[in-house]
BALOBA-1460 file (C-alpha; in Angstrom, 3 decimals):
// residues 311
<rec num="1" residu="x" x="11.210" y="38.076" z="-55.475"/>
<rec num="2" residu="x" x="15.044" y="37.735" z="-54.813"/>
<rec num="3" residu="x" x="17.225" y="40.713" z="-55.378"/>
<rec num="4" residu="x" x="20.169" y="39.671" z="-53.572"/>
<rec num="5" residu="x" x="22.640" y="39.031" z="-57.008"/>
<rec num="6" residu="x" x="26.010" y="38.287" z="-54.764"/>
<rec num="7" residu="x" x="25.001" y="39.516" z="-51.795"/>
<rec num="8" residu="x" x="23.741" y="37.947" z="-48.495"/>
<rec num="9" residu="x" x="20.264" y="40.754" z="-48.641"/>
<rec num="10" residu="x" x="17.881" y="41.987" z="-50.846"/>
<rec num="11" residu="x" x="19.932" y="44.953" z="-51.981"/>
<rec num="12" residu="x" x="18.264" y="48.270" z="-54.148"/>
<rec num="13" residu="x" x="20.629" y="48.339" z="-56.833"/>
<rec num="14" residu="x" x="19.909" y="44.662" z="-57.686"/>
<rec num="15" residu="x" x="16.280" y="45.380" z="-57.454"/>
<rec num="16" residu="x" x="16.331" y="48.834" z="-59.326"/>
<rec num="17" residu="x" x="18.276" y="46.616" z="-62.030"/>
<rec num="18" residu="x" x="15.333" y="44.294" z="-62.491"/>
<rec num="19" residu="x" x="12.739" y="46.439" z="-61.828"/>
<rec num="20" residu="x" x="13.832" y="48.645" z="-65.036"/>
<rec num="21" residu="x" x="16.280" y="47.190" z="-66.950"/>
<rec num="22" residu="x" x="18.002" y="50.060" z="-66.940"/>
<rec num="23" residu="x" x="19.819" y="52.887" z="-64.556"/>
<rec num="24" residu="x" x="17.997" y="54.767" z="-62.538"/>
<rec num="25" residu="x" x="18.609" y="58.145" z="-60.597"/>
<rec num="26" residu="x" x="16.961" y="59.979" z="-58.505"/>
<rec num="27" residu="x" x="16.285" y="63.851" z="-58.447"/>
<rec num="28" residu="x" x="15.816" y="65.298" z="-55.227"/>
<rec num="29" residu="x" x="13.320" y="67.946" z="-55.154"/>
<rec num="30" residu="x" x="11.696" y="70.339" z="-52.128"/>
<rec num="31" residu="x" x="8.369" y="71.525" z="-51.929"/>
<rec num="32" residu="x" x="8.995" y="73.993" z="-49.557"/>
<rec num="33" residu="x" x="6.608" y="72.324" z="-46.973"/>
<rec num="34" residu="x" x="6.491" y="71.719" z="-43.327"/>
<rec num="35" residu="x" x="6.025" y="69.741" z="-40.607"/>
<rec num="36" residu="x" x="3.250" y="69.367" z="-37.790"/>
<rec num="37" residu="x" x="5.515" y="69.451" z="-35.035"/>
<rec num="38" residu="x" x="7.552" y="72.145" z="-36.869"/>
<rec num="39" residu="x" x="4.525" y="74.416" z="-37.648"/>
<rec num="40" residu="x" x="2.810" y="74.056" z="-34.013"/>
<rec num="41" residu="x" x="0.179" y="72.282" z="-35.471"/>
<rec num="42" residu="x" x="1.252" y="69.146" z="-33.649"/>
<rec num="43" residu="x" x="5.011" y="70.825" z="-31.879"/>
<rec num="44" residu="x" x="7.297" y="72.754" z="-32.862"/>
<rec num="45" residu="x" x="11.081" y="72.726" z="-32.917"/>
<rec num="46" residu="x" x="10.789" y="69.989" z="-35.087"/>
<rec num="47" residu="x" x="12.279" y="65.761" z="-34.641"/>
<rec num="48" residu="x" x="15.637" y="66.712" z="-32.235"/>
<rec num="49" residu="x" x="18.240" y="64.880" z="-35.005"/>
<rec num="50" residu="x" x="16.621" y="66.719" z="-37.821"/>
<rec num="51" residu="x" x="19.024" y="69.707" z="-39.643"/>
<rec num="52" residu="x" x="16.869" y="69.413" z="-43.291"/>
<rec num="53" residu="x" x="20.301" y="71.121" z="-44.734"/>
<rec num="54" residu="x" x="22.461" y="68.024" z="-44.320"/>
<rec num="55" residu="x" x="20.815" y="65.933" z="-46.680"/>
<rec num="56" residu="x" x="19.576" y="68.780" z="-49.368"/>
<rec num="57" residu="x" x="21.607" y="68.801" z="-52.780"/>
<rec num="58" residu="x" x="22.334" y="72.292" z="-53.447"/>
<rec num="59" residu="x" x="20.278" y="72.293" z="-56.741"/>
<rec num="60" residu="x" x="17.036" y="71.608" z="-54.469"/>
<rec num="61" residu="x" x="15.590" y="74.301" z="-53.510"/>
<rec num="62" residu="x" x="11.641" y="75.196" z="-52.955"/>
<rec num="63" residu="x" x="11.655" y="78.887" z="-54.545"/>
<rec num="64" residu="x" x="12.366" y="77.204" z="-57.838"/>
<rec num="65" residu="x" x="9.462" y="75.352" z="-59.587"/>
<rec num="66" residu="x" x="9.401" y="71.209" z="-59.477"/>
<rec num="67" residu="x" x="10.811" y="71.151" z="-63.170"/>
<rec num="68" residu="x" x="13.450" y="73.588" z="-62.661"/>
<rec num="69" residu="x" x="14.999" y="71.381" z="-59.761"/>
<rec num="70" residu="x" x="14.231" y="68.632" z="-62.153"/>
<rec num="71" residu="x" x="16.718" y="70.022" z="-65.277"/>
<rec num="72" residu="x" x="19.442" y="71.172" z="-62.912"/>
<rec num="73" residu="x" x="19.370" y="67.934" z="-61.318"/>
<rec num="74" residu="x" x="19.364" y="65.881" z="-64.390"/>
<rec num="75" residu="x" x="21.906" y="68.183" z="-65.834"/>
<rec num="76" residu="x" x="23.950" y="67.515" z="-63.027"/>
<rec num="77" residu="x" x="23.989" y="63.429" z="-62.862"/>
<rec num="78" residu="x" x="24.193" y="63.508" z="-66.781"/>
<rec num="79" residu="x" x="27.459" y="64.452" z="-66.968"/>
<rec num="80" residu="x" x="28.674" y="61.471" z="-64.625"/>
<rec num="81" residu="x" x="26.343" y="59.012" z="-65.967"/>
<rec num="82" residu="x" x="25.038" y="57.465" z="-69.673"/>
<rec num="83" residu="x" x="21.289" y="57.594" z="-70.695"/>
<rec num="84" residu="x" x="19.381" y="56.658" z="-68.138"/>
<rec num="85" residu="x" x="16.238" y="57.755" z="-66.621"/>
<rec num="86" residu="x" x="14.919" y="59.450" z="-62.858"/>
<rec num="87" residu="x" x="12.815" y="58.994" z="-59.855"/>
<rec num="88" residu="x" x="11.603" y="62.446" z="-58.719"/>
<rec num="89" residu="x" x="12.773" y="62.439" z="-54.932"/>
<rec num="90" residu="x" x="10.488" y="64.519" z="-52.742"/>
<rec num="91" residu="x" x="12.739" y="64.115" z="-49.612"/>
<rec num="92" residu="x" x="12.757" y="67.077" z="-47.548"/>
<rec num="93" residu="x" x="10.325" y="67.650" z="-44.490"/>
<rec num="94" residu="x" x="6.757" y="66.133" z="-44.664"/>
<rec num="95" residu="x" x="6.166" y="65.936" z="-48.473"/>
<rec num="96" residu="x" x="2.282" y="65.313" z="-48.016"/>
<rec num="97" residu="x" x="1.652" y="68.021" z="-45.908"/>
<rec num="98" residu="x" x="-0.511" y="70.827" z="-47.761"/>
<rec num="99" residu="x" x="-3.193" y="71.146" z="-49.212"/>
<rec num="100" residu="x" x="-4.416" y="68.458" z="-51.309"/>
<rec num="101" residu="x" x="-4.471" y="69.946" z="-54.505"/>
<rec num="102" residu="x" x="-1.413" y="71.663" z="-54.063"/>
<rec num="103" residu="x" x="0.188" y="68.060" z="-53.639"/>
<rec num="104" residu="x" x="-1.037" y="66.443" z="-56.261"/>
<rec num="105" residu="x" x="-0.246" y="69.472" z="-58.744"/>
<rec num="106" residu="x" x="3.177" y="69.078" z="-57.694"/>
<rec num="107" residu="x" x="3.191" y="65.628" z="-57.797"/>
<rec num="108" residu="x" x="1.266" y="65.766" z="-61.566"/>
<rec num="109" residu="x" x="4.149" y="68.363" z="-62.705"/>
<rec num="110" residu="x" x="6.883" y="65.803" z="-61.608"/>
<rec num="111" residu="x" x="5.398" y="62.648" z="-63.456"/>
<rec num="112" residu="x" x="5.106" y="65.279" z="-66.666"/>
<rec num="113" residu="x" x="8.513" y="65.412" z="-67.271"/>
<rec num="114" residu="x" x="9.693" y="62.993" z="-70.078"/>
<rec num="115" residu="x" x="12.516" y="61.761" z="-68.217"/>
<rec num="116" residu="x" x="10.819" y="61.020" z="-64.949"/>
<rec num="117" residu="x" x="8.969" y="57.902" z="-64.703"/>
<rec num="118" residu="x" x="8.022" y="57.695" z="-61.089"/>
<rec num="119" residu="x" x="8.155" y="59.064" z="-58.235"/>
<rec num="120" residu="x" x="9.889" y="58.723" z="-54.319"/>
<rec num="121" residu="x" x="8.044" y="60.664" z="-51.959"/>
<rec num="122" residu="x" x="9.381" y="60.617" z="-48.194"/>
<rec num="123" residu="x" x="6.388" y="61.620" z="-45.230"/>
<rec num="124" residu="x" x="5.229" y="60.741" z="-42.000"/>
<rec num="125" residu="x" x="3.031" y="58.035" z="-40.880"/>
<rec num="126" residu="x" x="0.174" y="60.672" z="-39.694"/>
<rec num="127" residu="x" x="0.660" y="63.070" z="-42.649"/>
<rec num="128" residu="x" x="-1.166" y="60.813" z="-45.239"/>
<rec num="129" residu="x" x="-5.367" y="60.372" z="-46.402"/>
<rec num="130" residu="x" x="-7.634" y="58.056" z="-48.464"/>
<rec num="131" residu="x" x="-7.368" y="60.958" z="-51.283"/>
<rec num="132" residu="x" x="-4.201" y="60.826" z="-51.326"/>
<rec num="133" residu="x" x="-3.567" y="57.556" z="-51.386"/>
<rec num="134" residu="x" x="-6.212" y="56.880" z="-54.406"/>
<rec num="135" residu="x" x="-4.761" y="59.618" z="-56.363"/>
<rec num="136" residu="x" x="-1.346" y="57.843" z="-56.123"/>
<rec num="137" residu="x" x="-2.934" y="54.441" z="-56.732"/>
<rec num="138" residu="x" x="-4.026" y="56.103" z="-59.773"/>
<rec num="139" residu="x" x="-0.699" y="57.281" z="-60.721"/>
<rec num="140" residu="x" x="0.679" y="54.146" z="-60.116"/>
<rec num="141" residu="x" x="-0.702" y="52.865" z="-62.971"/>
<rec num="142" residu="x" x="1.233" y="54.745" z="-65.270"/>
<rec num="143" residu="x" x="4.847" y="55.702" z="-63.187"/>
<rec num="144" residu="x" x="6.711" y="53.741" z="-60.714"/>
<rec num="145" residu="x" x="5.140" y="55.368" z="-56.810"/>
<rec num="146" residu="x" x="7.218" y="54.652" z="-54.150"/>
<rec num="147" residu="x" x="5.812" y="56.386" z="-50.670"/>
<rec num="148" residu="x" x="8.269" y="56.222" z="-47.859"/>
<rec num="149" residu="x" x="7.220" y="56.902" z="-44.136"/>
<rec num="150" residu="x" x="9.570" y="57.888" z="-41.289"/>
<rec num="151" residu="x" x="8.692" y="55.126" z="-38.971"/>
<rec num="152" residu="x" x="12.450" y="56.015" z="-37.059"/>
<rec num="153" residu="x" x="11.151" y="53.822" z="-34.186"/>
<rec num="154" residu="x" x="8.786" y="51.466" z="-33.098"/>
<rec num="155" residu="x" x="9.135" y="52.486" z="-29.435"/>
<rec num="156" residu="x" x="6.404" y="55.413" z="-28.001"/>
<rec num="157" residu="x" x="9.177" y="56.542" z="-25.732"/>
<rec num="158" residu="x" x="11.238" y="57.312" z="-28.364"/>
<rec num="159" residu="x" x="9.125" y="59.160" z="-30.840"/>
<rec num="160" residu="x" x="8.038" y="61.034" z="-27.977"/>
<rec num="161" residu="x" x="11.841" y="61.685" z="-26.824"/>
<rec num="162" residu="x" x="12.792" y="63.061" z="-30.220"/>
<rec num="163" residu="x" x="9.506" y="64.892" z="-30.858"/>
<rec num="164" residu="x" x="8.329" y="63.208" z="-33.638"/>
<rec num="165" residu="x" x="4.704" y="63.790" z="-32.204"/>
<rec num="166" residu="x" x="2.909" y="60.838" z="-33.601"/>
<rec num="167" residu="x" x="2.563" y="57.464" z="-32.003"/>
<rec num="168" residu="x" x="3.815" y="53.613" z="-33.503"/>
<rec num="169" residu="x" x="-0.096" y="52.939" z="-33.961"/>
<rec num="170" residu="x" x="-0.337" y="55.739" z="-36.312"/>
<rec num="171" residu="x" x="2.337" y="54.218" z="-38.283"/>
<rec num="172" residu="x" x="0.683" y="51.111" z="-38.291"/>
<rec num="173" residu="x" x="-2.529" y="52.826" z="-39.367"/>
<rec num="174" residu="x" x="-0.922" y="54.427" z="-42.320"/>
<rec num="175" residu="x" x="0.825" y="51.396" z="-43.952"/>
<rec num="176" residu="x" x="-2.889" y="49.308" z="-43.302"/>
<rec num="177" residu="x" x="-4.162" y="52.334" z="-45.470"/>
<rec num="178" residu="x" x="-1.467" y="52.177" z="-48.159"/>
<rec num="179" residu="x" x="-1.261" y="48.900" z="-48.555"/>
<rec num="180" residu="x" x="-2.800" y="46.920" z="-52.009"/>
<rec num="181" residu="x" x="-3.179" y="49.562" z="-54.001"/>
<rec num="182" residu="x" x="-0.004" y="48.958" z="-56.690"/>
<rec num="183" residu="x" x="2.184" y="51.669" z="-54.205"/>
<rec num="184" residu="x" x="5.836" y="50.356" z="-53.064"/>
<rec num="185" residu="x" x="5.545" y="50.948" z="-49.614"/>
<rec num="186" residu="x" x="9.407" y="52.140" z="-47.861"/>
<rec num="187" residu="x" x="9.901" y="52.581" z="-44.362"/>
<rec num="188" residu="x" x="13.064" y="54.855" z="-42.406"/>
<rec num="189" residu="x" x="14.789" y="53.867" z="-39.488"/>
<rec num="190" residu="x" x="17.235" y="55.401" z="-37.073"/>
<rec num="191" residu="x" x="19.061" y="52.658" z="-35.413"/>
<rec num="192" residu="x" x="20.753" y="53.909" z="-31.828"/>
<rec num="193" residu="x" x="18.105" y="56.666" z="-30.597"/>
<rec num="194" residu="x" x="18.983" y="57.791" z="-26.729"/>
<rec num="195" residu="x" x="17.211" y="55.812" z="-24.557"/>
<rec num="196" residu="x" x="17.230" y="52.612" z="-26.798"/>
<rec num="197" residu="x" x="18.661" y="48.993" z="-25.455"/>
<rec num="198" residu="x" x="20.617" y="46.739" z="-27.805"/>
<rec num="199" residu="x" x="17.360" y="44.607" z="-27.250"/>
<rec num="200" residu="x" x="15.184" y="47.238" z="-28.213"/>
<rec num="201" residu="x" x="17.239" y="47.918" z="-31.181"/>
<rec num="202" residu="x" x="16.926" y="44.547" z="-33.079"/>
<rec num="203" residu="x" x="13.277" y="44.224" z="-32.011"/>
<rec num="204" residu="x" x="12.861" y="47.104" z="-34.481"/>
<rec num="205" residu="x" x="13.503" y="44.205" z="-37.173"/>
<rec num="206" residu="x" x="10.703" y="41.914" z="-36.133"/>
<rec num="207" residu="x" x="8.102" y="44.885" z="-35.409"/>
<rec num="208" residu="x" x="9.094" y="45.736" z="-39.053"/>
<rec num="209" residu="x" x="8.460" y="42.691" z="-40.905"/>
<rec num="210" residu="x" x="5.112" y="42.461" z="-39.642"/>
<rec num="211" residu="x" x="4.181" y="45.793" z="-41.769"/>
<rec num="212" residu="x" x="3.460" y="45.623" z="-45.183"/>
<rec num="213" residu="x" x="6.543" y="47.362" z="-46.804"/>
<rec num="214" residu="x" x="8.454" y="46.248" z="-50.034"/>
<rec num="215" residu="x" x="12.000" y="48.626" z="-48.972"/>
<rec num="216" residu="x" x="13.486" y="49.336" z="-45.615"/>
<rec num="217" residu="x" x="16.455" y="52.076" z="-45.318"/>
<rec num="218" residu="x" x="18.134" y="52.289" z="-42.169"/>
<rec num="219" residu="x" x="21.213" y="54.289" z="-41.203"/>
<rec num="220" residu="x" x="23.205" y="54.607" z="-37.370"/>
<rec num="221" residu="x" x="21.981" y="58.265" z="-35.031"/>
<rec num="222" residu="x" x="24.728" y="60.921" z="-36.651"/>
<rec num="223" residu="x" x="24.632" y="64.327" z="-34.314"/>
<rec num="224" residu="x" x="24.466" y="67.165" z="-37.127"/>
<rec num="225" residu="x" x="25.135" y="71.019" z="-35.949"/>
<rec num="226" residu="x" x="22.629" y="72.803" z="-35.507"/>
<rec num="227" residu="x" x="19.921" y="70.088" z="-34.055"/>
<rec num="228" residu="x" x="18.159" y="70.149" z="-30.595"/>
<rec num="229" residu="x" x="19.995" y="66.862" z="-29.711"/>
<rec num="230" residu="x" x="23.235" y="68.642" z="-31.013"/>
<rec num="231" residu="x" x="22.635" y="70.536" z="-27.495"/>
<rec num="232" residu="x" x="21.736" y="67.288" z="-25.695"/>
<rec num="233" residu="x" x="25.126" y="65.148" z="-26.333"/>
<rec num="234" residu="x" x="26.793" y="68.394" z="-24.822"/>
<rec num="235" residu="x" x="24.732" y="68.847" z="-21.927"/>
<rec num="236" residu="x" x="23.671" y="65.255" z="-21.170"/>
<rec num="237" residu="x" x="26.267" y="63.116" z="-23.167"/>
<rec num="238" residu="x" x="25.397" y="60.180" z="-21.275"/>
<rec num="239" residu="x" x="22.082" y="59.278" z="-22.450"/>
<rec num="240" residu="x" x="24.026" y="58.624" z="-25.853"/>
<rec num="241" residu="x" x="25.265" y="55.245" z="-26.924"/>
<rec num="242" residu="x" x="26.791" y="56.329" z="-30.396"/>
<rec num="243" residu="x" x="28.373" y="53.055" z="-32.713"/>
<rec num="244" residu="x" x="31.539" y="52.898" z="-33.508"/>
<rec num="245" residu="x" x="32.193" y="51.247" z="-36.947"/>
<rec num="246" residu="x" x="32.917" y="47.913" z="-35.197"/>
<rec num="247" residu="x" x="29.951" y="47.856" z="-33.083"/>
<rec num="248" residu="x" x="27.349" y="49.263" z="-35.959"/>
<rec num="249" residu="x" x="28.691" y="46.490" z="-38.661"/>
<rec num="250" residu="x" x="28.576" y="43.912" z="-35.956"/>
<rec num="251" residu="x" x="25.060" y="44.505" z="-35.099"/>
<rec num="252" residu="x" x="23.452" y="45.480" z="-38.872"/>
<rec num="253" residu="x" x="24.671" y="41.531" z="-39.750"/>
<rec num="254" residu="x" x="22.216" y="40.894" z="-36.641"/>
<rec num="255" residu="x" x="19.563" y="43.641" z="-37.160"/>
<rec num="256" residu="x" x="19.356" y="42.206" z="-41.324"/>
<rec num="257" residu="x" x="19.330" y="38.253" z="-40.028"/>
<rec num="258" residu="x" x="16.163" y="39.376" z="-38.050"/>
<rec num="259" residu="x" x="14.306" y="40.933" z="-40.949"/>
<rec num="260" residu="x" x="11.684" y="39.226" z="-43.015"/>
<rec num="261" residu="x" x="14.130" y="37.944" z="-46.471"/>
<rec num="262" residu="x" x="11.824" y="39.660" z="-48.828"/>
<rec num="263" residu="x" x="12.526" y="43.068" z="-47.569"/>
<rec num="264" residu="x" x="14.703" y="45.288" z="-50.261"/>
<rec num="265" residu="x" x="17.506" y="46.863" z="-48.442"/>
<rec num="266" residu="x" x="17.550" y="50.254" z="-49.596"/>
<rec num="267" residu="x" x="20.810" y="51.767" z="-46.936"/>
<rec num="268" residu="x" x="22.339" y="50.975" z="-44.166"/>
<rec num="269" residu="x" x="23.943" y="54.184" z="-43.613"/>
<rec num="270" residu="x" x="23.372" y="57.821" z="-44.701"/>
<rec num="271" residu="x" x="26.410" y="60.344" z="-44.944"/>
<rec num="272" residu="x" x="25.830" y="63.909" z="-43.199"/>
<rec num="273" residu="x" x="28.503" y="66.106" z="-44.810"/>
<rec num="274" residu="x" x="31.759" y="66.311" z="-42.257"/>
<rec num="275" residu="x" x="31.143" y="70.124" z="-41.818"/>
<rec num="276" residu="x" x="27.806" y="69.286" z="-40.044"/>
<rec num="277" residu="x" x="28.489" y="66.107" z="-38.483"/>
<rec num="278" residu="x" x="29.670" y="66.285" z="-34.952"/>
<rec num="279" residu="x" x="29.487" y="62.706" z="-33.770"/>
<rec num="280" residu="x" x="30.218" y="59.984" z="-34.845"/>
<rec num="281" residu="x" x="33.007" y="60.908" z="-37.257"/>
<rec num="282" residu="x" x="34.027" y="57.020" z="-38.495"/>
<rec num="283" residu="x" x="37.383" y="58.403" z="-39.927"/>
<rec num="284" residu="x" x="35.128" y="60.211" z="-43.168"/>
<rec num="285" residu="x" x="34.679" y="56.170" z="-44.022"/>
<rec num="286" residu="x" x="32.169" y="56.556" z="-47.265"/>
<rec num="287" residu="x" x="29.017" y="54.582" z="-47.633"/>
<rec num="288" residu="x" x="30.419" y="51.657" z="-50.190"/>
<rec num="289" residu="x" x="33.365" y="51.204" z="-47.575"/>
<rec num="290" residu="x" x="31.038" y="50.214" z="-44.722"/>
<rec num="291" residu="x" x="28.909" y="48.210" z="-47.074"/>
<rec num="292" residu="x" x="31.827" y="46.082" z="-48.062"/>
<rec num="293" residu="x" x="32.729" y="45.506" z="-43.945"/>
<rec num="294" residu="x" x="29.001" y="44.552" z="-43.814"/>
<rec num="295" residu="x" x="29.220" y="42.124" z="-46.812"/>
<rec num="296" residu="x" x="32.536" y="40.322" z="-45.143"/>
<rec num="297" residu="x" x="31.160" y="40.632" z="-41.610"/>
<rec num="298" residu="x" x="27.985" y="38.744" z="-42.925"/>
<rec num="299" residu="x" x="30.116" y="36.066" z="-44.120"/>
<rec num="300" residu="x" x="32.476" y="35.774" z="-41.518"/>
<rec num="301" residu="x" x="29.922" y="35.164" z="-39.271"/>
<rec num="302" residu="x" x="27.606" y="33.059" z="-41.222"/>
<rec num="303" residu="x" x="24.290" y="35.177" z="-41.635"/>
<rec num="304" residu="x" x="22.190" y="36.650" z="-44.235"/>
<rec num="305" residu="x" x="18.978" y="38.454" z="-44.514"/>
<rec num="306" residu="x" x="15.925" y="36.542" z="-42.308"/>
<rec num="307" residu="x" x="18.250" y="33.257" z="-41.404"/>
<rec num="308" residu="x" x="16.976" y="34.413" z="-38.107"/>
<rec num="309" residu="x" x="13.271" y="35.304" z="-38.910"/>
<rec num="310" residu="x" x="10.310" y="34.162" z="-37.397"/>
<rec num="311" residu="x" x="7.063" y="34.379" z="-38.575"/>
């Protein structure tokens, strides 16, 4: 299906529009669990970008229950919105990692809510099982299921660089698993990881397409305090290539033209909060400023979401 209303991709807000009729937010929440290469079951230290605190609303917090972060988040985005209704956001760390009935209680207490109907739930490619997936198939019945993996990159040398401790064949793996069973399958990518050609870069696109996802978000590297690769751009500064505006809105207009057209385009960037970003700064520029350079770029030069694809 098209989502692209005026614009020259499949964009979420279009989709999100047609998909409900209606707005609809989501509610970050945090389940307090880890990660395999944070807990040393895989690594530890965790992925090298990764500071969990610049993406984590204040309201989200794991020593409160799922419904509690629930009401203070829905208290919080009534007030600046009309009636409308939520996603519950499981965003932080690996949000399939714990025991199984443990996750799905969590997951059951979310859907319970009367204001929730569905859920987002952000994990990694080799943090996922058969149960789990037919207990969300089951749920997807009922409630909108969106699972989201970190894919980040489709190059070995990278996940292994960053420490993400799982391999591009596991990712592959997990979306054959997932797929066909009424879930919308997302997938994350970082877009500039060290060691990472140009060529590398928009190869990412075409590796993409051929898995079997319904939403891509992507966003450029940002260097947060307090990060492992914080310490790397000040001790080995060349082995970053950082975007500048010009160069990252240049190249998403070729990155998008490369990516299968049915794709919805969930983000091309994410904000880390100023206080925590280091590099690049972009001037504070907010998200809807660089979409609208993306939206004229893509026009100036001509291109729009898969003009470029190849089966």
């Amino acid at each position: 299906m098209d989502f692209r209303g005026s614009k020259r991709y499949n964009n979420y807000t279009t989709y999100i529009k047609k998909t409900f009729g209606k707005r609809v937010q989501k509610i970050s929440v945090n389940t307090g669990f880890s990660c395999p290469n944070r807990d040393g079951t895989k690594g530890t230290g965790g992925c090298t970008y990764c500071n969990i605190s610049s993406f984590s609303p204040s309201y989200c917090r794991p020593k409160k229950s799922i419904i509690q972060q629930l009401n203070e988040g829905i208290s919080f985005f009534s007030t600046k919105y009309k009636a409308q209704k939520y996603l519950a956001y499981f965003q932080a760390y690996t949000n399939t990692y714990a025991e199984i009935q443990l996750v799905k209680d969590l997951y059951s207490q979310a859907v319970s809510h009367p204001d929730v109907i569905g859920l987002v739930i952000g994990t990694r490619p080799d943090c996922i099982s058969e149960e789990l997936l037919d207990f969300l198939e089951n749920l997807a019945k009922e409630y909108y299921i969106s699972l989201e993996f970190g894919v980040e990159s489709t190059l070995d040398k990278t996940l292994k660089f960053v420490n993400r401790c799982h391999t591009y064949q596991e990712t592959i793996n997990a979306y054959e698993m997932a797929k066909g069973r009424g879930i919308n399958l997302g997938a994350h990518i970082i877009l500039g990881l060290p060691g990472e050609t140009r060529t590398e870069i928009l190869e990412h696109a075409t590796k993409l397409s051929k898995l079997p996802i319904s939403s891509l978000k992507m966003h450029h590297l940002q260097i947060v305090r307090g990060t492992k690769m914080a310490k790397q751009l000040n001790e080995t500064p060349e082995i970053f290539q950082l975007f500048t505006v010009e160069e990252y809105v240049d190249f998403i207009c070729e990155f998008i033209s490369l990516l299968r057209p049915d794709i919805v385009i969930e983000r091309f960037i994410s904000e880390s909060p100023l206080n925590m970003l280091i590099a690049p700064r972009w001037n504070g520029l907010k998200n809807f400023e660089i979409v609208a350079k993306i939206d004229k770029k893509l026009e100036e030069k001509n291109l729009w979401q898969g003009k470029n694809f190849r089966i």
